[in-house]
N, C-alpha and C positions, 0 to 999 in steps of 0.2 A: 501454433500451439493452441490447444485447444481450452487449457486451464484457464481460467480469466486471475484476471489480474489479483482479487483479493485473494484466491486460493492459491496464489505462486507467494503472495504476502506470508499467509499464515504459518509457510515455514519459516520464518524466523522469528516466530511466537516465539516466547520464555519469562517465564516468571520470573525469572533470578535474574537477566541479562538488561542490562541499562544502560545498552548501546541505544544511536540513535533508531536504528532499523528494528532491533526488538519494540523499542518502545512504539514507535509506529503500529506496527503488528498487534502487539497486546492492545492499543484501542483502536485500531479497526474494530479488533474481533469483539469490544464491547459497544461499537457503534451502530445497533441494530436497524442505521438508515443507511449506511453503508452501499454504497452502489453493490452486488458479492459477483454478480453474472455478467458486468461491464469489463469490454479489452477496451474502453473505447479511450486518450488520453485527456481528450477535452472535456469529456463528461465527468471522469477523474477528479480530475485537477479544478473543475471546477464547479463540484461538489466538495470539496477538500479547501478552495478557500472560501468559503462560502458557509459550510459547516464543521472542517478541520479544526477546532480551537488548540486541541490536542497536539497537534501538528505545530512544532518547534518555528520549522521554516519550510516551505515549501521546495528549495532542494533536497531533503531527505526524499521527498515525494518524487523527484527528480532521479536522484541516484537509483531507487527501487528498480524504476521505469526503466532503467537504463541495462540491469541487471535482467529485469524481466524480458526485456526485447533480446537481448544476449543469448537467455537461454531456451527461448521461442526460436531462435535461428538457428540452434547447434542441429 
């Protein structure tokens, strides 16, 4: 897959949705330090705890990753 990691994120944007995965999404997408062009999971995640404040737990960041490796392989 060639999308990186923030642009497979930003489909689960929404403004109205106050799941955990929207909400992650909606502040990425205001996080304009945000790795956007990174597949990489170490750079990720640790950028995420390091400047994540946003970021509930860092299994949501987990689950994502998990989702996005899934549909990188279909």
């Amino acid at each position: 897959m060639n999308l990186s990691f923030y642009h497979y994120l930003m489909k689960y944007r929404d403004a109205k949705a106050k799941d955990d995965i929207s909400l992650f999404a909606n502040h990425a997408y205001n996080d304009h330090a945000f790795p956007k062009h990174s597949n990489d999971y170490h750079e990720l995640s640790s950028y995420l705890e390091m400047n994540g404040a946003y970021l509930e737990s860092m299994s949501i960041f987990d689950k994502v990753w998990e989702l996005y490796l899934l549909e990188a392989n279909k």
